[in-house]
Each structure stands twice: as C-alpha cells, then as structure tokens.
N, C-alpha and C positions, 0 to 999 in steps of 0.2 A: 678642606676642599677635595680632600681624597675621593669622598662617595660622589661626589660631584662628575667624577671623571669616569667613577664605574659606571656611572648611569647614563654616559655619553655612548657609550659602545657602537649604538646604530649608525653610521653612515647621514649624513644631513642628504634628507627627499625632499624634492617638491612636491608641491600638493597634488597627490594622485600621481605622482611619476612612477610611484613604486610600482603602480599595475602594468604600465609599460616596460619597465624592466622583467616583471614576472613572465609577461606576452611573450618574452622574445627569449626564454629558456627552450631546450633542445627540449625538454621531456616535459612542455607544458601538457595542459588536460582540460578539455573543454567541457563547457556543462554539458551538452549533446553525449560524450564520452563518458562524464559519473553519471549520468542520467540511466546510461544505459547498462551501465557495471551496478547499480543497485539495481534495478528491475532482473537481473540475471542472479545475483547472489545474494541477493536479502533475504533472511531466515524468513520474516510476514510474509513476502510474496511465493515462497518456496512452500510454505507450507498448504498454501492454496492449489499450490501446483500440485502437490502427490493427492489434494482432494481430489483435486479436476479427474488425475488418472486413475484413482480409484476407481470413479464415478462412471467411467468409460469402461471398467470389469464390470459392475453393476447393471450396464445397459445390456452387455454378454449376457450376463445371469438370467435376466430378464427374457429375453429372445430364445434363451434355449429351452423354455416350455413350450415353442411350436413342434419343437423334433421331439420324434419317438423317444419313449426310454423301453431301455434293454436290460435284462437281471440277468445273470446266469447262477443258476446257486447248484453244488453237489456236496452231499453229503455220505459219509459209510459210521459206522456202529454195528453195534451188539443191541437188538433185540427182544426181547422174551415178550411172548404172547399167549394170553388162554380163552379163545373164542371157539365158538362152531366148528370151526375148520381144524384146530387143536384139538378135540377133544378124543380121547379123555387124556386130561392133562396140562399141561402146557407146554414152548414148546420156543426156542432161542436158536436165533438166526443170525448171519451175517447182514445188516439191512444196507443198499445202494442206492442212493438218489440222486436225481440229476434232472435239471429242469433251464431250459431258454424260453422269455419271455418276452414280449415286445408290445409295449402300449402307447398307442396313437392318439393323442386329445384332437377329436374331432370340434367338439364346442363344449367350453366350460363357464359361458356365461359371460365374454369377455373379459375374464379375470387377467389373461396373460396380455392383450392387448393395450389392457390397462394400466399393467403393471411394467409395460414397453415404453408407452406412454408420458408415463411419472418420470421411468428412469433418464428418458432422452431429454424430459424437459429439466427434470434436475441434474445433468449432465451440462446442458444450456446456463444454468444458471451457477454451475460451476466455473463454467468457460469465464462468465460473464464475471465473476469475483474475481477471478484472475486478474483480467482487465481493471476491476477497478480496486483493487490492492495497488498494482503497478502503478496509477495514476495517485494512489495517494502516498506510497512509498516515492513516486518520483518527485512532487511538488515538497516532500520531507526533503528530499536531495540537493534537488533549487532553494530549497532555505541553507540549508548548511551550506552550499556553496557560495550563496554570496553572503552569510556572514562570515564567513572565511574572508573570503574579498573586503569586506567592509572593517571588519578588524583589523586588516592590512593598511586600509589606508586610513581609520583611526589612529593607529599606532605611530606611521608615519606622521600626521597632524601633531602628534602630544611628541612626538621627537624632536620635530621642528621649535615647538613652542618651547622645550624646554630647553634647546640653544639657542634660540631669542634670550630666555629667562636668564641665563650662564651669563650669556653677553654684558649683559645690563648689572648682572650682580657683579661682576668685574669692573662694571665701571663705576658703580658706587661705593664698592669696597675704595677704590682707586682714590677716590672724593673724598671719601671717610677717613681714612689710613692720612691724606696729605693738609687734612682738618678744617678741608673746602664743603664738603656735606656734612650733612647731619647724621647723628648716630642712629637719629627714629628712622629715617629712610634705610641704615642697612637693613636695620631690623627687621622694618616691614620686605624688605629686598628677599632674606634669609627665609622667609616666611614665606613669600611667593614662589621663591626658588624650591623650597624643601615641597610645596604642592604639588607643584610641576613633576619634580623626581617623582613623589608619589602617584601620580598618574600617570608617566611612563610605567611603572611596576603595575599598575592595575591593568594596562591595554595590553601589557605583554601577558598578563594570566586570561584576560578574555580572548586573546587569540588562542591561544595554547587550548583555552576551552572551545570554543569554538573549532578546534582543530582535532579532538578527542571529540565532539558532536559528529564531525563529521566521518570518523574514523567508525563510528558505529550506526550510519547511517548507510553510506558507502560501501566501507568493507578494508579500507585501508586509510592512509594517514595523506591527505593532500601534498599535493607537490606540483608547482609550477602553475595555478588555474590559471585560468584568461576571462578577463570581465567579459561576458556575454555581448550579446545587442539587445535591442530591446524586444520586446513582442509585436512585432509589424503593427499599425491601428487597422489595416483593413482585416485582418483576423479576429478584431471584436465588433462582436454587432453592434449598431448603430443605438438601437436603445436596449434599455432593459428588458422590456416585454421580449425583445427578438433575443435576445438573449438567454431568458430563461426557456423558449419554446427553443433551442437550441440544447438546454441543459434537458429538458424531456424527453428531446429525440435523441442525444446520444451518451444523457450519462450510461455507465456499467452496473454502477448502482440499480438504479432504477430495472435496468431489462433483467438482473439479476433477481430483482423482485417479484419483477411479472412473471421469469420464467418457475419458481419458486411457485407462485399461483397457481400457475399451467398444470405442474406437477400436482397439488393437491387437489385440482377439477379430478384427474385423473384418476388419482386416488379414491376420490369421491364415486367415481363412474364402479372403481374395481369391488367398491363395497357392496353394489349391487348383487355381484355375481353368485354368490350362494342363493338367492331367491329365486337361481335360473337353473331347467336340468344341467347334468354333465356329462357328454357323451364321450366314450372311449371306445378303440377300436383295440380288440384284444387279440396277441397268437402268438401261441406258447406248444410247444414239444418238449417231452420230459421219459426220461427212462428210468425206470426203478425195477429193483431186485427183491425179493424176500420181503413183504408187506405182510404186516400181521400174520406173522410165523407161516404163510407158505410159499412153498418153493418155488418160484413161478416170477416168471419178465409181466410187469406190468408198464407197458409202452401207451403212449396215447399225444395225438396233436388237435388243436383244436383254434378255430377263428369264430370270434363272437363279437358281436357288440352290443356294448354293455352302457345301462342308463343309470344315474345316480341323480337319487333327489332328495335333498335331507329335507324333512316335512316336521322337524322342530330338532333344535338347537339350543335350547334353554335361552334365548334371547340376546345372545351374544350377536346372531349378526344383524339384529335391530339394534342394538346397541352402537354397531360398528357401525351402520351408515350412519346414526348421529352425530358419533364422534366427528367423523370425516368431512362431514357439515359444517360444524364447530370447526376442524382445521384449517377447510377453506376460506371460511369468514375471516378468519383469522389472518391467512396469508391475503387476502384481500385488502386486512386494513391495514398491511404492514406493506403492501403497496403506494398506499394515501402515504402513511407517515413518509415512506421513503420521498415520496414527491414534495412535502412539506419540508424535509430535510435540505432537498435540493434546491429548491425553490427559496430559502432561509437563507443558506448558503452562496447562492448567488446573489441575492440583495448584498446583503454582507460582504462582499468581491468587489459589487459595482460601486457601493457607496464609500468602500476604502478604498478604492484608485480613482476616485472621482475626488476625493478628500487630498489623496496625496500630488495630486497632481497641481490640483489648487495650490498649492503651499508650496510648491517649487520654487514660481516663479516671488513668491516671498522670499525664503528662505538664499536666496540667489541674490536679490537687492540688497539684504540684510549682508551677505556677503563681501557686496560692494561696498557697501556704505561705511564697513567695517574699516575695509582695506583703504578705502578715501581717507577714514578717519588716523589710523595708523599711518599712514603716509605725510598727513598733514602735523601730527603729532611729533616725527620724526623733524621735519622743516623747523616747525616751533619750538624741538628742543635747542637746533643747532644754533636760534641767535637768542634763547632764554626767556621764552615764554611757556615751557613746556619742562618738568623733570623729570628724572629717569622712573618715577615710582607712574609718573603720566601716561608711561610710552609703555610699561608692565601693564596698568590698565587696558590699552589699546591693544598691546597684545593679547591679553587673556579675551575679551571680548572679540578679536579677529577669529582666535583659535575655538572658540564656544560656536563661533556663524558656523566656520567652515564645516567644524564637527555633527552640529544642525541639518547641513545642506547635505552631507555625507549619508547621512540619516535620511533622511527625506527621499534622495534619489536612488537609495538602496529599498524604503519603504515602497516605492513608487514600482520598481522595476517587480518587485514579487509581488505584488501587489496584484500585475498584470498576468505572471503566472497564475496566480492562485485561480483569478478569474476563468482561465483557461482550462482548471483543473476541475474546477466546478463545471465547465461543461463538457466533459469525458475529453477535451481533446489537448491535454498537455502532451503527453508524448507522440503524438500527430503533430502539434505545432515543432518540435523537440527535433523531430527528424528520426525519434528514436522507435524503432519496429518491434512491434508487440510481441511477447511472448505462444511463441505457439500453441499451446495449450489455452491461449486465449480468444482464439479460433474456433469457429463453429462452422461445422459441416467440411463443407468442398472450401471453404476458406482454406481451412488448413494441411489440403493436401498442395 
C-alpha cells in the first residue's frame, strides 16, 4: 500500500474548486495579461516587427530621389603629357582637381513616385502582418492558457477519483482479509485502483506539458492563471454570413494582402518609366591645375539641363514591364486565396462552437445522471443491493462525465476565441492594445 500513499500527495479538490483557489493567489495572471506579454515578446511577432521598421528605412530610401544629389570629388597626382602644347617632348606636372556638382531630377518618368508608392504600401502591408502575427500568436496564447486551466482541473477530477478508488479498496481488502468478500472482487478492486494511480501519473505529465506549451508560447512558466469569462454573445454576429463580411472587413491578413497588391500596381506603374524622357537639372563648379602638362588654373561653372532617353536597351525593360505584370496577377490571386483562407476559416469557427455548444447541455445531463446514479448506488450498497466493485463502476463512469463536460466547456470557451480570431478582432475583444508598429499613418502617432 505504500505506492498507494505516494500517489495520494494532492490535497482532496472538489470539482473545479481548484480554479478558485488558483483566482485568489496574490500573483495570479489573467489571460488579458499573457495575451499581452506574448504579443510584446514572442520571437514570430518580433520578427514582423524589425520587418515593419525596416520597411519604414525603405519608404526614406524611396523619397530621397525627389532631392537633389551633390558629389564633391578632389583629386592631385603626377602627370606626364606629350600633346601640342608639350612639344617638342613631353612634359610632367603636378595635376589638381576639384569639382562640386549638384543634380535635380526634374522628371524621370515617374520612376520615384512609383517607387514611393510600392514602398508606403509595402510599409502598410507590413503594419498589417504585425497585426495579424499578434492575432495569431494571441489565440496560440488562449490555447495554452486554458489547457493549462483545464489540466488543472482534469488533475484534480482523477485525484478525487482515485481517493474514491483508495476508499473502496480499503473496504474490500477489510471484507477480504475478515473472509466476508470475495478474493475476485480485491482483485478486480487492485486492478481499478492500480488505473486510477495510473491516471493520476498521466494528468500530472499533461499538466506539466501543457505548462512547458505554454512556457514557449508566453515567454515564461504559468503561475497563478484565473479561468476567463467567456466571450460576451453580443460580440458575435448573429449569422454566419455577417460574420464572414466581418472577417473581410477587418482581418490583418487580408488588408496585408491587398496592400501587397497596391505595392505591386505600383511597381507595375514604375516599370513604365524608362520608356519616358528623363529630365535633370545640372550645376557644377570645378577648379583644376596643370591639365595635360600646362601650367595653367583651369576654373569653369556651369548650369544646364540635360535630357536623357535611352532609344534601345536590348529589351530588358520590355521585359521588365512583363514581369511586373506577371507579379501583379500574382499578388492579386494571393488576394482571392487569402479570402478563401478566411472565409474556410471561419466556417470552420462557426461550426465548431456551434458543435460545442450543442453538447454542453448533453454532456451536463450525462453529468447528472452520473452523480444520481452514484448517489443511489451508494444507498443500495448500504442495505445490500449494491457491492463495493458497483459503486467502483459508478465512480469511474461519474469521473469519465465530469472529465467529458470539462472537455466540452473548455472546447466551447476557445472555440469562441478562435472565432474572434478569425475575424481580426481577438485582441480588440482581449482588451489588449495593439502593437505600435502595427499602426498605420497618424494611427500611430
């Protein structure tokens, strides 16, 4: 009976009290709170983020083809010259060069425009991954947090059961040993009882796992959570249809796609611009010394404006607008699929909380019926209608409902997340504030 006694270690919980004891630790942690400690330090969402701010040098890069650029070059040497002006001979100098230039892109075909264009809207569509990394790193969160939760009070269920089981095996042994029972019934007793144990050992390693889930999900090791509320019902729309033109209008996904699009119109517009002149405004000042071996300041400044128009290219930028054609279509149909995705998606949301919510109210009777049964079992054994292997039965089958319904209203509860998640607004419902970098425009000042 020794392992019997190891295996008792937990505390006797009632069913689901354990979460109330957990509620009321000083340094509990609400899902609002791991919600929002993974959107701030999860490696997936971090690394969207140094995109985003890349992407924001990029749109710079872009924009600084409207300003002038400025060269300055000087140069000095040695050297040797035999022209006209050497002869007869040749004839080695100290040579001096020095030159400030300054050139204004007047119009280049809207190349820079275009390529302003690309960058703001793949800047947008950066934003927008941010957002919907965090929405899908958050609803990773809400999983692991309520199996966490839910292992808890699995654990507690199979702890209870197995001092029920202890109980009972004591009182057969008791029956057995005094040569009032039967030897089949310990047997079958030792048999019930050694499962039991064994299932304790098993919901203490899916906690444990569940709790290393969520260690690498989070960022650290749970301590103290508090079961949730549920997702209010006026926060889901009333059907499905209004539901997915919900998921259209505000997944992250999706506007990440479009803006993805936007950028390769853009792109497509920029390809144009070799086919168009390019006007530049030029003014340069330059002072030089000793130029082909004579002695002499050669000074000179000049303003010009200068036209440039390449009148073949080997085919390269008929090439190019094809390409960019091809990319567009491209980003267009990865618009569709992302809709198809979304749209998949939330089917798949609505018909599994539609699914779990049905089955509650089963899983709940099945409960009852359990606990009538077990109750009446107990009555039955006290005046012998009923033996102790009867009331093992009754227990294992109470403990199988409860286990069930535990299941079911934990399936039920994320269920309604997910839904949420599929339409971009889990951390809106969450309470938890978006990452800044996930902001577009004056949003984010």
């Amino acid at each position: 009976m020794s392992k019997i006694r190891k295996a008792s270690w937990l505390p006797k919980l009632a069913w689901g009290g354990c979460l109330l004891a957990v509620a009321q630790l000083a340094g509990a942690e609400s899902l609002k709170e791991a919600v929002d400690q993974t959107v701030k330090s999860n490696p997936d969402v971090l690394v969207d983020v140094q995109q985003r701010l890349a992407q924001e040098h990029q749109v710079t890069q872009a924009k600084a083809g409207y300003y002038p650029k400025v060269d300055m070059a000087l140069g000095i040497g040695r050297e040797g010259s035999e022209n006209i002006s050497t002869q007869p001979g040749d004839k080695t100098l100290w040579r001096r060069e020095s030159s400030l230039t300054l050139s204004q892109m007047l119009f280049d075909g809207y190349a820079v425009k275009s390529d302003v264009d690309r960058s703001e809207a793949r800047l947008q569509a950066a934003a927008h991954k941010v957002n919907a990394t965090s929405e899908q790193i958050g609803l990773r969160a809400v999983e692991v947090y309520l199996e966490v939760l839910r292992r808890q009070e699995l654990l507690a269920l199979t702890q209870e059961n197995l001092t029920a089981h202890e109980k009972t095996y004591q009182q057969i042994k008791l029956r057995a040993d005094t040569g009032i029972g039967r030897k089949a019934d310990l047997e079958q007793a030792e048999s019930r009882l050694s499962l039991a144990q064994s299932n304790l050992s098993s919901a203490q390693a899916n906690l444990r796992e569940a709790e290393i889930n969520y260690q690498r999900v989070v960022g650290k090791m749970p301590d103290g959570l508090v079961k949730p509320e549920d997702v209010p019902c006026e926060l889901c729309p009333p059907t499905l249809d209004n539901t997915i033109d919900t998921a259209y209008a505000n997944h992250p996904a999706l506007r990440s796609a479009i803006a993805e699009y936007d950028a390769a119109l853009a792109q497509q517009r920029g390809a144009d611009a070799p086919f168009k002149p390019r006007l530049n405004l030029d003014l340069e000042t330059s002072r030089n010394r000793n130029l082909a071996g004579v002695e002499y300041r050669d000074n000179d400044a000049y303003a010009m404006l200068r036209m440039q128009y390449n009148l073949f290219h080997g085919g390269v930028d008929s090439a190019r607008v094809r390409e960019t054609e091809y990319l567009s279509q491209a980003s267009q149909a990865a618009v569709e699929r992302t809709k198809r995705q979304i749209e998949e998606d939330t089917r798949m949301s609505w018909s599994a909380l539609e699914t779990a919510k049905g089955r509650i109210p089963l899983l709940k009777d099945r409960v009852d019926a359990s606990t009538m049964t077990r109750d009446a079992y107990i009555k039955q054994f006290s005046v012998g209608q009923r033996t102790l292997v009867d009331l093992l039965d009754a227990e294992n089958e109470l403990y199988s409902a409860r286990s069930d319904y535990v299941n079911g209203l934990y399936t039920e509860r994320f269920a309604r997340y997910r839904l949420m998640a599929d339409m971009g607004k889990l951390l809106d419902t969450l309470g938890v504030a978006p990452r800044e970098e996930a902001r577009i425009g004056d949003e984010g000042r």
